[in-house]
PDB file of N, CA, C and O in Angstrom:
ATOM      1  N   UNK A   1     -31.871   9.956  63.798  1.00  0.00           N
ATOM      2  CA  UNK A   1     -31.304   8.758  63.209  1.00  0.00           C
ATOM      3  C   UNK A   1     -32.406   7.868  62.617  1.00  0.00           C
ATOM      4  O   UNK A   1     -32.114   7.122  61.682  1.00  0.00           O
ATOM      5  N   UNK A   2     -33.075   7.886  62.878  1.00  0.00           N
ATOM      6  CA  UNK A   2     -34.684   6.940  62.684  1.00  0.00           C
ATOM      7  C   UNK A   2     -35.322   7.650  61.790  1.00  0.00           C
ATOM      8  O   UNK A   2     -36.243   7.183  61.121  1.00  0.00           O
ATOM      9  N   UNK A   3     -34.986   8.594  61.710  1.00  0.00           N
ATOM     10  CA  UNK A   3     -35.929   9.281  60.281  1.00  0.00           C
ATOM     11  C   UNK A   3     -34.849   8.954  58.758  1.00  0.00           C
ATOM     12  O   UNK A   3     -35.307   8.617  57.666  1.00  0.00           O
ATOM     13  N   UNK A   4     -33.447   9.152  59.054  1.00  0.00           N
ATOM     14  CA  UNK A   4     -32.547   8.677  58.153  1.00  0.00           C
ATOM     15  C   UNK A   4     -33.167   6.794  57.639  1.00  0.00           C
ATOM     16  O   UNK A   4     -33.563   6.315  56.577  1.00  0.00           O
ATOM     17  N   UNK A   5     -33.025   6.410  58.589  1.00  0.00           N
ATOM     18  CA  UNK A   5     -33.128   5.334  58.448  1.00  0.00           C
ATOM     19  C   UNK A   5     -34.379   4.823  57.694  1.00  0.00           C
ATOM     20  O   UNK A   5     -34.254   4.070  56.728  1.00  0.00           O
ATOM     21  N   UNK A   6     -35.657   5.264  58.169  1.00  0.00           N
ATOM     22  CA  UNK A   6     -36.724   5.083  57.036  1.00  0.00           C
ATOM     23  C   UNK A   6     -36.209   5.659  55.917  1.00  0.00           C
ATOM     24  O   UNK A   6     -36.230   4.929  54.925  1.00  0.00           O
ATOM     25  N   UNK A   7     -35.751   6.752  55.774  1.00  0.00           N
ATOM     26  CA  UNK A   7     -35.876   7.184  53.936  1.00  0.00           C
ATOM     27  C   UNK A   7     -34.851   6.128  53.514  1.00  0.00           C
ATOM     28  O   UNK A   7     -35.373   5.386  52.683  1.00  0.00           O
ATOM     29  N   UNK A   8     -33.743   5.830  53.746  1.00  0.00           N
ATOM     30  CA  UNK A   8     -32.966   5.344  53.265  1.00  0.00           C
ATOM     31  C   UNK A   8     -33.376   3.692  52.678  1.00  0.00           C
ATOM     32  O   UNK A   8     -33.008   3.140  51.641  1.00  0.00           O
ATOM     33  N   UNK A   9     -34.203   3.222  53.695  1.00  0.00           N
ATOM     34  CA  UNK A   9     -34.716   1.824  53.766  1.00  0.00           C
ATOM     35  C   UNK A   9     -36.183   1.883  52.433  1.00  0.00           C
ATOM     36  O   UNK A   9     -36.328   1.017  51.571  1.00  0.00           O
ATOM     37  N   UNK A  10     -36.926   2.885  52.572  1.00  0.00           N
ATOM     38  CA  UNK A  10     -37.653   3.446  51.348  1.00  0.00           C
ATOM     39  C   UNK A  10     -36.969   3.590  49.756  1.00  0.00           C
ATOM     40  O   UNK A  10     -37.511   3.179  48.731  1.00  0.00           O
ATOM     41  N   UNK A  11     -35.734   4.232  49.835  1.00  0.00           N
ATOM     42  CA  UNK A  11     -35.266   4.521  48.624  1.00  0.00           C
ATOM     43  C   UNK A  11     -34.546   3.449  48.221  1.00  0.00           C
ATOM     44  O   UNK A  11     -34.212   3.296  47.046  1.00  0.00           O
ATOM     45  N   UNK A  12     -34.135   2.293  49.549  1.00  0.00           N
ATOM     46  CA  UNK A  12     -33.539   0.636  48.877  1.00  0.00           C
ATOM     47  C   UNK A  12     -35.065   0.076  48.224  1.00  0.00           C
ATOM     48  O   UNK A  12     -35.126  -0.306  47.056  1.00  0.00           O
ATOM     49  N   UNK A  13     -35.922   0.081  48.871  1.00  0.00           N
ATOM     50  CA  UNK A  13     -37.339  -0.973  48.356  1.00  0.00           C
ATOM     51  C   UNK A  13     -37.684  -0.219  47.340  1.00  0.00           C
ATOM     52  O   UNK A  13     -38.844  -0.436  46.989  1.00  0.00           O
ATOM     53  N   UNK A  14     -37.014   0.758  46.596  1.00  0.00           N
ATOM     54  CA  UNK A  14     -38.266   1.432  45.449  1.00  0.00           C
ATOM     55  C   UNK A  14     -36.903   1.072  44.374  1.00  0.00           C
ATOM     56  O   UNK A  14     -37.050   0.735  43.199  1.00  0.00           O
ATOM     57  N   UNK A  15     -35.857   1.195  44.920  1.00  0.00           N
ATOM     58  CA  UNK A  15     -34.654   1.153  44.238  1.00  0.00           C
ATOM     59  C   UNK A  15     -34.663  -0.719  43.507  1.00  0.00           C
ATOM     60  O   UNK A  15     -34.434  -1.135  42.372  1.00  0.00           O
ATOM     61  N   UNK A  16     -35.060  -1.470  44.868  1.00  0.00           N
ATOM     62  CA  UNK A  16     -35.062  -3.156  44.538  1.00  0.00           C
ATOM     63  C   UNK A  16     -36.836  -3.355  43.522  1.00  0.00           C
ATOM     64  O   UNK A  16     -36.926  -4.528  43.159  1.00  0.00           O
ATOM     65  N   UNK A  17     -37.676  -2.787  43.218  1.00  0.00           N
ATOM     66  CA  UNK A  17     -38.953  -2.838  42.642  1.00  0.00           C
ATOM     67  C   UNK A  17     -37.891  -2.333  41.395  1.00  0.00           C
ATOM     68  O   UNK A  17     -37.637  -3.207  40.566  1.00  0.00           O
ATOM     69  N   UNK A  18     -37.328  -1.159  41.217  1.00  0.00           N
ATOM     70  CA  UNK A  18     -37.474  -1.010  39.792  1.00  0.00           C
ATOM     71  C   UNK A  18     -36.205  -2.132  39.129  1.00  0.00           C
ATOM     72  O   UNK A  18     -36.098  -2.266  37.910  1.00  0.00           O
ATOM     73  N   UNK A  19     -35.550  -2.676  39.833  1.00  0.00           N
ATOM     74  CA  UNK A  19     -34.355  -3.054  39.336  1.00  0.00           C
ATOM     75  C   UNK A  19     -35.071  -4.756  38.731  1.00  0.00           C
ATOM     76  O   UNK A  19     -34.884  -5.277  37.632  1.00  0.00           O
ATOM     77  N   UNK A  20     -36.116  -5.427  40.211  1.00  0.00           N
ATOM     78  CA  UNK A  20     -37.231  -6.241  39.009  1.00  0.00           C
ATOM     79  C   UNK A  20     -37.896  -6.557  38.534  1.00  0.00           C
ATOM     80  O   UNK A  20     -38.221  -7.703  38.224  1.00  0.00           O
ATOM     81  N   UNK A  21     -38.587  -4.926  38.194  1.00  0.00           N
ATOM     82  CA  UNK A  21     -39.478  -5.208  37.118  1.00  0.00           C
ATOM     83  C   UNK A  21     -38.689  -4.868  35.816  1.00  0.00           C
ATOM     84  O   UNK A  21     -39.114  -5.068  34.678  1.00  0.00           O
ATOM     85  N   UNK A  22     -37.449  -4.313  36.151  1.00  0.00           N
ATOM     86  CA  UNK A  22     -36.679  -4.022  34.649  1.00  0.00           C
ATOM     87  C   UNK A  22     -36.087  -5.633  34.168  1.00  0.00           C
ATOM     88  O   UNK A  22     -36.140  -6.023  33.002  1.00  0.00           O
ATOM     89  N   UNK A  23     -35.514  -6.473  35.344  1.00  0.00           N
ATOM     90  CA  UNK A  23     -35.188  -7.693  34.439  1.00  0.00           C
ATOM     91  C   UNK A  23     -36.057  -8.630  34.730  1.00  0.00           C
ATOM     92  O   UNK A  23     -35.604  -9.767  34.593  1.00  0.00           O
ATOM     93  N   UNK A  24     -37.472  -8.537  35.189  1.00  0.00           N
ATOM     94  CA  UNK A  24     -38.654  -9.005  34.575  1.00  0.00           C
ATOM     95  C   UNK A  24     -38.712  -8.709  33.183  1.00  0.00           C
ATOM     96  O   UNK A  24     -38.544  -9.781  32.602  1.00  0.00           O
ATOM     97  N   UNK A  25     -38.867  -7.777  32.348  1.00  0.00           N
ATOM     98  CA  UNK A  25     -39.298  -7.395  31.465  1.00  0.00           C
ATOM     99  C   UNK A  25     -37.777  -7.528  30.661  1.00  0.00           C
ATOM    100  O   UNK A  25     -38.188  -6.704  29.844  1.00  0.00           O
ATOM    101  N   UNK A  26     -36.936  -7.713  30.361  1.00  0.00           N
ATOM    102  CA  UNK A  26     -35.789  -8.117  29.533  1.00  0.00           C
ATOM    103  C   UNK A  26     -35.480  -9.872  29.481  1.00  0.00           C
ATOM    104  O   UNK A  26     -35.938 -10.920  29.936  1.00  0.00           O
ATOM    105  N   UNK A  27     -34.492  -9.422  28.687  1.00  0.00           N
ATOM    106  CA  UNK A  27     -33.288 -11.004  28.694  1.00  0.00           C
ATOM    107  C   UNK A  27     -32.212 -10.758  28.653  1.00  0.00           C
ATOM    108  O   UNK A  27     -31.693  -9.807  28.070  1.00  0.00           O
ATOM    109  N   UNK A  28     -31.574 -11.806  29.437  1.00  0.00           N
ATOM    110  CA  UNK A  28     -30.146 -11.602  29.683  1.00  0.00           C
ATOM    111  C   UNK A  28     -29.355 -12.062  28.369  1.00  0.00           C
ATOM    112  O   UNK A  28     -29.643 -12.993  27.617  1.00  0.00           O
ATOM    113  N   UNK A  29     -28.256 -11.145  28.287  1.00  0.00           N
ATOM    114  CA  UNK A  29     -27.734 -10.934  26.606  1.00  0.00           C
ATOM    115  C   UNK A  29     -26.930 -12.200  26.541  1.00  0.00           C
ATOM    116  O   UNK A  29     -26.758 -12.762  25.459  1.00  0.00           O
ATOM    117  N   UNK A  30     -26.400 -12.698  27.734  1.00  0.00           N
ATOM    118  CA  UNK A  30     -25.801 -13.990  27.673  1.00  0.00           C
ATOM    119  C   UNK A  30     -26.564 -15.370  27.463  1.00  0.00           C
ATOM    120  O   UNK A  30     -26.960 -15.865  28.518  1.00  0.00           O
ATOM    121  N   UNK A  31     -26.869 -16.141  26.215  1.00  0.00           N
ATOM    122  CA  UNK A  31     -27.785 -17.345  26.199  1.00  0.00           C
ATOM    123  C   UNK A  31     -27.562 -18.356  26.881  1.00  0.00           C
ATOM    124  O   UNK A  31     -27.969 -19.376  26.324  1.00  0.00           O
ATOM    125  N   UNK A  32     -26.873 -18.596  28.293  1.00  0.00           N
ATOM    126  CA  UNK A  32     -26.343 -19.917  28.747  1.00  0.00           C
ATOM    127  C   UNK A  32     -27.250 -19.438  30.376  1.00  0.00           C
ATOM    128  O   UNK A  32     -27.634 -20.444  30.973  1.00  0.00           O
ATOM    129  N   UNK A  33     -27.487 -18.531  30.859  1.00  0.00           N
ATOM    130  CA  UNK A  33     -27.477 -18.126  31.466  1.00  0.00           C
ATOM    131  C   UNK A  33     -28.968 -16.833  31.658  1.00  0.00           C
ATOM    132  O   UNK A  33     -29.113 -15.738  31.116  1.00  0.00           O
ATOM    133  N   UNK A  34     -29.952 -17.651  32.752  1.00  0.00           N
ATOM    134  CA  UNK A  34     -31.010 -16.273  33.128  1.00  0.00           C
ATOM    135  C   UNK A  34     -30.964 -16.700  34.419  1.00  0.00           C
ATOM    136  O   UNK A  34     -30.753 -17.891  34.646  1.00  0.00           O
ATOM    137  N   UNK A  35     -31.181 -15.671  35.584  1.00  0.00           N
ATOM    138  CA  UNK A  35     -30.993 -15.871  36.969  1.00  0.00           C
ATOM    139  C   UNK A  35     -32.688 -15.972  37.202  1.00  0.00           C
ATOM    140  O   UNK A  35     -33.674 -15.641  36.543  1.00  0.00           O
ATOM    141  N   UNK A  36     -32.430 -16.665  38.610  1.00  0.00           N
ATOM    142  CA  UNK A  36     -34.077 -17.142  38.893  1.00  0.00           C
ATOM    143  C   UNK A  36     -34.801 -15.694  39.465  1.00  0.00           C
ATOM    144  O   UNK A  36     -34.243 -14.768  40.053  1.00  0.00           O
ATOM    145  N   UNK A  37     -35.982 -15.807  39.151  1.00  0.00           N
ATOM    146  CA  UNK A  37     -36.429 -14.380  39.659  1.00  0.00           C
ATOM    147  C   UNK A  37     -37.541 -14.762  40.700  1.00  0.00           C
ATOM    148  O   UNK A  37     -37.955 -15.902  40.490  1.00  0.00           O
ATOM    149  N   UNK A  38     -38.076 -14.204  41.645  1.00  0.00           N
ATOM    150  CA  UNK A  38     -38.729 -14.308  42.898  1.00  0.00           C
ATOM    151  C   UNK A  38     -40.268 -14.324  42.502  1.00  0.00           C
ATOM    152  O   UNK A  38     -40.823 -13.573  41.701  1.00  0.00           O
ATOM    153  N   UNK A  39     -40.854 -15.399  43.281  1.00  0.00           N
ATOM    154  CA  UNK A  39     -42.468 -15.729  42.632  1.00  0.00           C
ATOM    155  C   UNK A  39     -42.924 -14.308  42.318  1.00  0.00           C
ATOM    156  O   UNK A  39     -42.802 -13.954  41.145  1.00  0.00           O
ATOM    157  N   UNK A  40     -43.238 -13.774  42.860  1.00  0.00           N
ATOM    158  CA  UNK A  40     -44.174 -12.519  42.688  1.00  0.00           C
ATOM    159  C   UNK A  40     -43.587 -11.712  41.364  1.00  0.00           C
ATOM    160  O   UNK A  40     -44.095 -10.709  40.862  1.00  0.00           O
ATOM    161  N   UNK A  41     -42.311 -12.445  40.894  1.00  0.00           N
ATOM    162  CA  UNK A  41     -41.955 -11.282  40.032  1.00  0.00           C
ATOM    163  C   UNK A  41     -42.912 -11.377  38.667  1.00  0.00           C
ATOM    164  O   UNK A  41     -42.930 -10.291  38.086  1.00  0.00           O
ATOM    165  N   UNK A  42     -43.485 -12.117  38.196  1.00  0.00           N
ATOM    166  CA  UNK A  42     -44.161 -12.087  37.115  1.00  0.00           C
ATOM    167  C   UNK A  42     -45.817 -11.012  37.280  1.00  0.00           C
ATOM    168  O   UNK A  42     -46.590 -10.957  36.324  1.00  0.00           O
ATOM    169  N   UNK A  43     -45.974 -10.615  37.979  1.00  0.00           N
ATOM    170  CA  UNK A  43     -46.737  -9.287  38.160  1.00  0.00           C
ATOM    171  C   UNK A  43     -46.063  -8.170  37.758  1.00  0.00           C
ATOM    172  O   UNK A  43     -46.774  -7.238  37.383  1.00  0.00           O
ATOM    173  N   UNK A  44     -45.222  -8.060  37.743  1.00  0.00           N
ATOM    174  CA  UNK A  44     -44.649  -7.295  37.479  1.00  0.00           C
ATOM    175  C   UNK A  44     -44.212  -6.888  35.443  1.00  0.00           C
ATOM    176  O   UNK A  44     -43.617  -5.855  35.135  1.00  0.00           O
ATOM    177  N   UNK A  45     -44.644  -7.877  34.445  1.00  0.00           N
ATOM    178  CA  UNK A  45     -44.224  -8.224  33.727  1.00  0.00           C
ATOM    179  C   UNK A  45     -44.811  -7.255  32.667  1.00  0.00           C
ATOM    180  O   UNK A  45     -45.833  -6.880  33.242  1.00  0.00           O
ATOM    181  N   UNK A  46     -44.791  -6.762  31.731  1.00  0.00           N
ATOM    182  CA  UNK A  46     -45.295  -5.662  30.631  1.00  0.00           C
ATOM    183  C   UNK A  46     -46.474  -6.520  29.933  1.00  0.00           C
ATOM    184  O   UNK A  46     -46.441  -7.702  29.589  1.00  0.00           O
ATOM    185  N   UNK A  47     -47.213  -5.861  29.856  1.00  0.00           N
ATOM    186  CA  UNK A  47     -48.188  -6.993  28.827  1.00  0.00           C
ATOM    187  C   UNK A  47     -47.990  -6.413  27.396  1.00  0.00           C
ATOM    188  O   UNK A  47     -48.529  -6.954  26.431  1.00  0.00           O
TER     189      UNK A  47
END
């Protein structure tokens, strides 16, 4: 059960990295509206 549990907890944190550095690096198509993103997220940003 504990070995499930690491991979699974691994494939959420790699799963939550790509999801923001992808809307690091975009804009939201709606102009009224950008959600706040978490300090560290601007490392993350494309140069």
């Amino acid at each position: 059960m504990r070995k499930v549990f690491n991979k699974m907890s691994t494939l959420m944190a790699g799963l939550a990295l790509l999801i923001t550095a992808g809307a690091v690096n975009s804009a939201c198509c709606m102009f009224l509206h950008q959600p706040e993103l978490p300090e560290g997220a601007d490392s993350l940003r494309r140069k």
